[in-house]
DSSP file (Angstrom, degrees, kcal/mol; ACC not computed):
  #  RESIDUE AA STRUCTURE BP1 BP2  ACC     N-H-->O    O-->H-N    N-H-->O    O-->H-N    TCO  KAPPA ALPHA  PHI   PSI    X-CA   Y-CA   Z-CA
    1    1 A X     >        0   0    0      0, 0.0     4,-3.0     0, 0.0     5,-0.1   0.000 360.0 360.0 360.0 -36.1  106.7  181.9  153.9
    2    2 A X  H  >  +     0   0    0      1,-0.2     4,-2.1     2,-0.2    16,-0.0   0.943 360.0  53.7 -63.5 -54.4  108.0  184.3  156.0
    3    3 A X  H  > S+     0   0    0      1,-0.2     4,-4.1     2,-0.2    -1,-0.2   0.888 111.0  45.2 -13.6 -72.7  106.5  182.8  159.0
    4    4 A X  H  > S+     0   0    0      1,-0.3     4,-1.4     2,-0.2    -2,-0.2   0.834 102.2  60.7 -72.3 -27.9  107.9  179.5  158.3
    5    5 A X  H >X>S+     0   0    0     -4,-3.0     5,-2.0     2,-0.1     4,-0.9   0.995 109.3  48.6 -48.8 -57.7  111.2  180.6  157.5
    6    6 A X  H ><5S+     0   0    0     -4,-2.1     3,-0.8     2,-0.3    -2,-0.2   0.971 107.8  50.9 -58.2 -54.9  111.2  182.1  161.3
    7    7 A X  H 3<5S+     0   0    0     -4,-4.1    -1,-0.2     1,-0.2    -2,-0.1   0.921 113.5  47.7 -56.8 -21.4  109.9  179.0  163.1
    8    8 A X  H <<5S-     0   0    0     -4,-1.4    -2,-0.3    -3,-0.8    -1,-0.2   0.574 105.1-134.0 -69.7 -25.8  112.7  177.1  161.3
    9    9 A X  T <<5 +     0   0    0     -4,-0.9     2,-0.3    -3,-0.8    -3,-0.2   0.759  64.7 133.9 -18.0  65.2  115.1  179.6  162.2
   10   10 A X      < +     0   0    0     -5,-2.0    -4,-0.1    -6,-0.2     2,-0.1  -0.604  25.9 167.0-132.1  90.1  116.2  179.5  158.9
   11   11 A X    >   +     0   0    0     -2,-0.3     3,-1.2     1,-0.2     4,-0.3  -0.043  26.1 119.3 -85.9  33.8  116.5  183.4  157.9
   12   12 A X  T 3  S+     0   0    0      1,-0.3     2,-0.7    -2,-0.1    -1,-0.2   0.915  84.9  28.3 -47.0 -73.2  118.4  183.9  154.6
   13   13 A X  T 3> S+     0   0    0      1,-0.1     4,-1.1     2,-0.1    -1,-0.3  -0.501  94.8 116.4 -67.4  41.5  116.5  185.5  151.9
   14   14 A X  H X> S+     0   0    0     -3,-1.2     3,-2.2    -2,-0.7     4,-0.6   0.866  86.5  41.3 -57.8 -83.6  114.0  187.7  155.4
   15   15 A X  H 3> S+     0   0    0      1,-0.3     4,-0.9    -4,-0.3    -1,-0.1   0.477 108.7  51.8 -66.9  12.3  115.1  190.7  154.3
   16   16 A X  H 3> S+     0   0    0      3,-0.1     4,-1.3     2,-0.1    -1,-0.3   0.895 118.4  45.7 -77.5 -46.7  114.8  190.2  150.4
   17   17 A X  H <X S+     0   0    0     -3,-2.2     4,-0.7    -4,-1.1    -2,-0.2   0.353 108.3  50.7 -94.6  27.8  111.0  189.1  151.3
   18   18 A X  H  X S+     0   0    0     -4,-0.6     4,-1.0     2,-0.1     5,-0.4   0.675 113.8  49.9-107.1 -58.1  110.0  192.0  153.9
   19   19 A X  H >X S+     0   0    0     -4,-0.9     4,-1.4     1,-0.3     3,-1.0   0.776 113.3  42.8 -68.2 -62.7  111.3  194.5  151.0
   20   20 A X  H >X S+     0   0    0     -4,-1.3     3,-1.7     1,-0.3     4,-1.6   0.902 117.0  51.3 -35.7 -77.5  109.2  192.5  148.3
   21   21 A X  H 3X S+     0   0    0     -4,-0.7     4,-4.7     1,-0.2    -1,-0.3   0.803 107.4  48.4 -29.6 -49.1  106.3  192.6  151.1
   22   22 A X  H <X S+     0   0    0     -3,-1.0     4,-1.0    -4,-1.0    -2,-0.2   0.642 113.0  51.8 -68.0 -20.7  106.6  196.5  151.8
   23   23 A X  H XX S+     0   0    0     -3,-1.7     4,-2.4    -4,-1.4     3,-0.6   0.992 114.5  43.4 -58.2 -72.0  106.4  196.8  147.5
   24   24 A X  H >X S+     0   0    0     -4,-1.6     4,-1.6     1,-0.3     3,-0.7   0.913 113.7  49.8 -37.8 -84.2  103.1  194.6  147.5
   25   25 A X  H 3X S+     0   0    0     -4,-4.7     4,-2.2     1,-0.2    -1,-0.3   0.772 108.4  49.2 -53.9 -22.7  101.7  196.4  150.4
   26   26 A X  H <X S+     0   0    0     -4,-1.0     4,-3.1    -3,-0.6    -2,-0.2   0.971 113.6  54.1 -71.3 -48.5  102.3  200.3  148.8
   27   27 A X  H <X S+     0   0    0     -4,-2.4     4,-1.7    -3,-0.7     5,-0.2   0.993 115.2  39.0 -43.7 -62.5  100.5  198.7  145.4
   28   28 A X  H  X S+     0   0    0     -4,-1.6     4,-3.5     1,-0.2     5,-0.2   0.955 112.0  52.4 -72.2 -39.8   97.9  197.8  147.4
   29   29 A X  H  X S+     0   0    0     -4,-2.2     4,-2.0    -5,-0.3    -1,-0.2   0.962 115.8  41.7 -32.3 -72.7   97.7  200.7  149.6
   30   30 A X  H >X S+     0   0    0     -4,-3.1     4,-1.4    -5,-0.2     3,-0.9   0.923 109.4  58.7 -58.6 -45.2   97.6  203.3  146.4
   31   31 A X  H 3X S+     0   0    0     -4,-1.7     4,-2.6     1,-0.2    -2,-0.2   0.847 112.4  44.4 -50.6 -44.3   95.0  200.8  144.4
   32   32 A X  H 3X S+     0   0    0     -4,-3.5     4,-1.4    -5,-0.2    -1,-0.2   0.710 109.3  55.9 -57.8 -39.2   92.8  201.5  147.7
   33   33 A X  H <X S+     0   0    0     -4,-2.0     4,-0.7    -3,-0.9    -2,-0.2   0.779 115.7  34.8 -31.7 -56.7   93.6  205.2  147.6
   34   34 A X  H  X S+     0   0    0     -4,-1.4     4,-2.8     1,-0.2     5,-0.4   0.932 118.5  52.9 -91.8 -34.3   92.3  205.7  144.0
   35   35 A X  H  X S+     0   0    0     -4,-2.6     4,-1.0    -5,-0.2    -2,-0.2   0.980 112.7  42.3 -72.0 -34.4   89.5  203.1  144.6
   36   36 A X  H >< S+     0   0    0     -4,-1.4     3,-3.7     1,-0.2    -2,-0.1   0.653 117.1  54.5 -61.9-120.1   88.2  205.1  148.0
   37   37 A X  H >< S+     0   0    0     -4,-0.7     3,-1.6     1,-0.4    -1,-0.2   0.248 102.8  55.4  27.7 -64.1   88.8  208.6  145.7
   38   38 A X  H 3< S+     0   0    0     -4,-2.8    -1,-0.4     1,-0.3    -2,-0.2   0.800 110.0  45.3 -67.4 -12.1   86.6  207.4  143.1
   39   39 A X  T << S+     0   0    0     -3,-3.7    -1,-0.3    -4,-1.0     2,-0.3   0.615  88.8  86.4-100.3  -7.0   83.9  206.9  145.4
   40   40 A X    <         0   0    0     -3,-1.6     0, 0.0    -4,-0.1     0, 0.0  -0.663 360.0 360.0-112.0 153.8   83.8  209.9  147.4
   41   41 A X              0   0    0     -2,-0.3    -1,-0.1     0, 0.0    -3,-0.1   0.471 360.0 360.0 -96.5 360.0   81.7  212.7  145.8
């Protein structure tokens, strides 16, 4: 979405959906964290 917002050059709502991206990606980040943790001896 973000994408296409930029080739459109139509950037209202960017920075509401990079902050919403940077949420996502630190959830995923830590889920990856504990799954890598559980696995290491």
């Amino acid at each position: 979405m973000l994408e296409a917002q930029g080739c459109s050059s139509k950037l209202e709502n960017s920075l509401e959906l990079i902050s919403q991206l940077y949420q996502e990606y630190e959830q995923v980040k830590t889920a990856l964290e504990q799954e890598l943790a559980k696995e290491l001896p």
